[in-house]
C-alpha positions in Angstrom: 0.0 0.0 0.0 2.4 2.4 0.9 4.4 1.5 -2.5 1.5 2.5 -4.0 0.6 5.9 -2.3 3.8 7.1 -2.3 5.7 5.4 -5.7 8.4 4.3 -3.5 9.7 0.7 -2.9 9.3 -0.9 0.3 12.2 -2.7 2.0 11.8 -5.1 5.4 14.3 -5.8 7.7 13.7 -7.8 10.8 16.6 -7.6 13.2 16.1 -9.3 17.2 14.0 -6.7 18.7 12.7 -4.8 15.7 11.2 -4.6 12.2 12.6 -1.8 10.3 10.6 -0.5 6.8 13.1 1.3 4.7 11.1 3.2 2.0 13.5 3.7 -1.2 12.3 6.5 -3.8 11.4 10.2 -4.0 11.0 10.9 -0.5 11.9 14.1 0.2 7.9 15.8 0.3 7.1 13.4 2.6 7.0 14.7 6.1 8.2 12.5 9.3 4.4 13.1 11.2 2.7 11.7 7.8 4.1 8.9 8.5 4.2 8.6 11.7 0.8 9.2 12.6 -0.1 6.3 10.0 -0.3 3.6 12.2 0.6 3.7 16.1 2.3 0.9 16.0 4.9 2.8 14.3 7.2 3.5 17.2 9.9 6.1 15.2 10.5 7.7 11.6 14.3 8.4 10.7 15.3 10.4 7.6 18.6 8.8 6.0 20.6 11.8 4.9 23.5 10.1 4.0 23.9 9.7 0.2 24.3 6.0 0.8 21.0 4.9 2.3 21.1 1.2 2.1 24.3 1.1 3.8 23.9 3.4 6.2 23.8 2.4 9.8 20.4 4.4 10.5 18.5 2.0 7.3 18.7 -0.9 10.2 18.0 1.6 13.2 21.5 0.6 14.0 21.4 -3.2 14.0 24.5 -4.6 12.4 24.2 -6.9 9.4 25.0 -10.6 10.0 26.4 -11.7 6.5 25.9 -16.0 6.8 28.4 -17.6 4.5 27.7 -21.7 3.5 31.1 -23.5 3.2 31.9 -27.4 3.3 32.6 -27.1 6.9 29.3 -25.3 8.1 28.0 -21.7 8.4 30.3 -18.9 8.5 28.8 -16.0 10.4 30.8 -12.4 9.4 29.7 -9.3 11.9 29.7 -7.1 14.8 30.3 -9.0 18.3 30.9 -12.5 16.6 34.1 -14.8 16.6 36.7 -13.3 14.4 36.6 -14.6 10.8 40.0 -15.2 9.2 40.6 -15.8 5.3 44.4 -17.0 4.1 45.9 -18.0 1.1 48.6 -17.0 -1.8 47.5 -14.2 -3.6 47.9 -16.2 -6.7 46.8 -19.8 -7.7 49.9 -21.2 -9.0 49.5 -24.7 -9.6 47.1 -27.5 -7.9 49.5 -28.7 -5.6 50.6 -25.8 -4.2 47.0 -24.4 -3.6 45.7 -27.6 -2.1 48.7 -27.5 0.4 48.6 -24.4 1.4 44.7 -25.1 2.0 45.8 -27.8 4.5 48.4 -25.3 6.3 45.8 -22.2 6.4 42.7 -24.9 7.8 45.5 -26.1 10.6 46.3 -22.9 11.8 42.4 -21.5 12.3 41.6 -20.2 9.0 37.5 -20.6 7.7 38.2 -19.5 4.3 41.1 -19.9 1.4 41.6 -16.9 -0.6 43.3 -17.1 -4.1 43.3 -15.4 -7.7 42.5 -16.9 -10.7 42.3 -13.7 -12.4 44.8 -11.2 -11.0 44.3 -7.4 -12.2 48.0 -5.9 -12.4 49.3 -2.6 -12.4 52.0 -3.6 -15.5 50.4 -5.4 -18.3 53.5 -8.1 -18.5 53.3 -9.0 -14.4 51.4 -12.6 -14.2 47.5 -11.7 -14.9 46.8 -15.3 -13.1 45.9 -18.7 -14.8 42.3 -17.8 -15.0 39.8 -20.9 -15.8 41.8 -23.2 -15.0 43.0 -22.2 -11.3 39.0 -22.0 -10.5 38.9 -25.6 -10.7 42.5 -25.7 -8.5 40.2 -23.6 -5.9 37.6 -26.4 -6.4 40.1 -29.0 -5.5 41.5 -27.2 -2.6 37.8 -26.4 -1.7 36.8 -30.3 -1.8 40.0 -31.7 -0.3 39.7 -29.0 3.0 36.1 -28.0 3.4 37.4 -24.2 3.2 35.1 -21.9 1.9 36.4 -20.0 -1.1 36.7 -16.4 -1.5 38.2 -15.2 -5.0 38.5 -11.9 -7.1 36.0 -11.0 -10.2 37.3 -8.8 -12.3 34.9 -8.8 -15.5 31.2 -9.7 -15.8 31.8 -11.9 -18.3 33.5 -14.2 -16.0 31.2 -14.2 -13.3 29.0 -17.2 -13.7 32.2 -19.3 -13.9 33.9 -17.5 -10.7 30.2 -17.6 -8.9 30.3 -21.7 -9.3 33.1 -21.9 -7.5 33.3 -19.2 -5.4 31.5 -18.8 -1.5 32.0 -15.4 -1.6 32.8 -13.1 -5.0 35.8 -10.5 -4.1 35.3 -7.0 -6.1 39.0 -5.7 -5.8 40.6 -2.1 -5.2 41.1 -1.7 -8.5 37.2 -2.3 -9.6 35.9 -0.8 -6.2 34.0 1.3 -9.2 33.5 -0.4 -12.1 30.0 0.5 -11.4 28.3 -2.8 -14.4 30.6 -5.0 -12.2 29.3 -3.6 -9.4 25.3 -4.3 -10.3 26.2 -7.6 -12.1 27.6 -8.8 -8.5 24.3 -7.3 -6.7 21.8 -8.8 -9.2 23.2 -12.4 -8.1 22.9 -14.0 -4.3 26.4 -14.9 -3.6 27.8 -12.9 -1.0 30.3 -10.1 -2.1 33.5 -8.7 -0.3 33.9 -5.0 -1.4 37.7 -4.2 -1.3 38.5 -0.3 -0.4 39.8 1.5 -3.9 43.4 2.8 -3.8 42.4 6.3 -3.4 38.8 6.0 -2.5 37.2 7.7 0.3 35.1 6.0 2.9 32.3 8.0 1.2 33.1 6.5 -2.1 33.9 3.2 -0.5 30.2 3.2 0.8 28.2 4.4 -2.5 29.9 1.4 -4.2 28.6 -0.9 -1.7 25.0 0.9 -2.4 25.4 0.0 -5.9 25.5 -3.8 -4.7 23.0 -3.0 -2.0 20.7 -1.6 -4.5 20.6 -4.3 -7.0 19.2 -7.0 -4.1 22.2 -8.2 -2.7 22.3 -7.8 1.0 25.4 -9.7 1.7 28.2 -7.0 1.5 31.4 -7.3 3.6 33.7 -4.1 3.5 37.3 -5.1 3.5 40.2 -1.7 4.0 43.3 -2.9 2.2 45.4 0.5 2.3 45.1 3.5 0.6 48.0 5.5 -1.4 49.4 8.0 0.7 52.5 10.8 0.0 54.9 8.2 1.9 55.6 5.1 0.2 59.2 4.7 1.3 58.6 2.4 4.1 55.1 0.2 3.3 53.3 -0.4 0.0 50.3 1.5 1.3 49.0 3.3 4.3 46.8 0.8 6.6 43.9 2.7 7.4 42.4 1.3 11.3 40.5 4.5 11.8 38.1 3.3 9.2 37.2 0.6 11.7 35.3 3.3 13.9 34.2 5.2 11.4 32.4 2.2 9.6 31.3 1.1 13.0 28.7 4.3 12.9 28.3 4.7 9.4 27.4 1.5 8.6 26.1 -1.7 9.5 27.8 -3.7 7.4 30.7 -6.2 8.5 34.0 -5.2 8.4 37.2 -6.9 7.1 40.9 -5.8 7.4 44.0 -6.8 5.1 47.3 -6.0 6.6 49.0 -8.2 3.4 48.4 -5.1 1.4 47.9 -2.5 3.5 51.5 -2.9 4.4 53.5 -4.8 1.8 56.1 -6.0 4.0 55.5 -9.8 5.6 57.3 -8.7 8.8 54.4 -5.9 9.3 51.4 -8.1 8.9 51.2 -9.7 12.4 51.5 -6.4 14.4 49.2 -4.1 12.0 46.6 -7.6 12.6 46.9 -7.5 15.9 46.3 -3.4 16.3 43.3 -4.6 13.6 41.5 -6.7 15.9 41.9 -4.4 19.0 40.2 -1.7 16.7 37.3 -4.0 16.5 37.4 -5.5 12.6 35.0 -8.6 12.7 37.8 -10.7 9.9 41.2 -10.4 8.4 42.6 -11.4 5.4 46.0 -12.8 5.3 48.7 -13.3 2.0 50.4 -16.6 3.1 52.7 -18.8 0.4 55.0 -22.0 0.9 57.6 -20.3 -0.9 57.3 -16.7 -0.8 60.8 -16.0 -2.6 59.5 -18.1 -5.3 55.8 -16.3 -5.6 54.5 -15.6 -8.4 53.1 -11.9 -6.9 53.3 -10.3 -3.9 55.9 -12.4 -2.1 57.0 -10.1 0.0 54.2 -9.2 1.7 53.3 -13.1 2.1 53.5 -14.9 5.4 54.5 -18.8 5.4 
């Protein structure tokens, strides 16, 4: 009814100890006591000023989303006040072997989910763009020999269906954070999407891309801060940004995931800048781990083994 009367859609979101109706559309003639006085079971009308409305904290009357992920082993849970969540793996998938092992090593020491690219977007066209097709069905291995869930990076919508089959959870990387037809392709389909921060991107930028996904159906965004580019890049590869863990905290109510691999680019730096990670509150990490890191095929350096 309201849809009707006021041509605007009509989301539901029931949380523990509410039921919130966001209403998406032309809203700005409609006054707070219209609405209000509609029904008295209505107990309070917010106006979302934020640009980004499905995202914003105040569109679940500041509930946090609980993003479920199905893997091998069981249910995944990502969110505020839940167990820590932590993804490893290389950052490339170099050959079965190799992937499958480090599976094994990454499940042993606590990890729920393998992390890997098939499809690797580089800065220099003749760096190793990944072994595409073929290292989704190494992830498929790894995936049936561990019970691991799989998270892994999509870089074009044409390959989407075949990164969706095996993927648990579809990674949109720095580098795409707007490639806005990626961006709706990923929302328009029900896996779960991890939303990597772009290299220069402001949190408000960071935040309209996720409302791109939001907007096409998806509900299932996690925000992941990988470093931004800074003035100094003598010492790390990027700047680590942990205020953004606050900041999201009351912006958002989406889950949030920090990766020190990048954010630092030095292996010797990951541990510490994790640590300072979790105290900030981040409800995952993502770590670069490789057998061999001298002998990776990208981003050694910054890999733990």
């Amino acid at each position: 009814a309201l849809s009707e009367q006021w041509n605007v859609k009509v989301e539901k979101s029931v949380g523990e100890h509410k039921t919130v109706l966001g209403l998406i559309g032309e809203t700005a003639l409609l006054h707070k006591d219209q609405i209000q006085n509609m029904n008295p079971w209505i107990e309070q009308v917010l106006r979302i000023e934020e640009p980004f409305k499905r995202a914003s904290r105040g569109f679940r009357h500041g509930q946090a989303t609980t993003v479920k992920v199905s893997t091998p082993n069981g249910d995944v849970d990502f969110g505020e006040d839940l167990p820590l969540v932590i993804v490893a793996g290389p950052c490339s998938v170099e050959n079965e072997e190799m992937i499958v092992e480090t599976a094994k090593r990454v499940k042993a020491a606590g990890a729920k989910f393998l992390r890997g690219g098939a499809y690797k977007p580089r800065t220099s066209p003749y760096s190793f763009q990944g072994h595409g097709e073929s290292a989704l069905g190494m992830l498929d291995a790894a995936r049936s020999a561990t019970g691991l869930g799989i998270i892994t990076e999509v870089m074009d919508t044409a390959d989407l269906e075949a990164v969706a089959e095996v993927a648990d959870v579809l990674q949109v990387g720095a580098r795409n954070m707007q490639n806005f037809a990626l961006l709706k392709k990923v929302g328009a389909q029900d896996k779960p999407v991890l939303l990597k921060r772009g290299i220069a991107a402001t949190v408000k930028d960071w935040l309209m891309a996720a409302e791109y996904v939001l907007s096409e159906g998806n509900p299932n965004v996690i925000l992941c801060e990988r470093g931004i580019r800074t003035f100094d890049r003598q010492y790390t590869r990027n700047t680590l940004d942990l205020s953004v863990i606050p900041v999201l905290r009351t912006l958002t109510h989406l889950p949030i995931m920090i990766d020190p691999s990048h954010g630092t680019g030095k292996s010797e730096f990951v541990p510490p800048m994790a640590k300072a990670a979790v105290a900030a509150g981040t409800d995952a990490l993502m770590i670069e781990v490789h057998p061999n890191p001298a002998k990776a095929l990208s981003d050694g350096p910054q890999s733990l083994t």
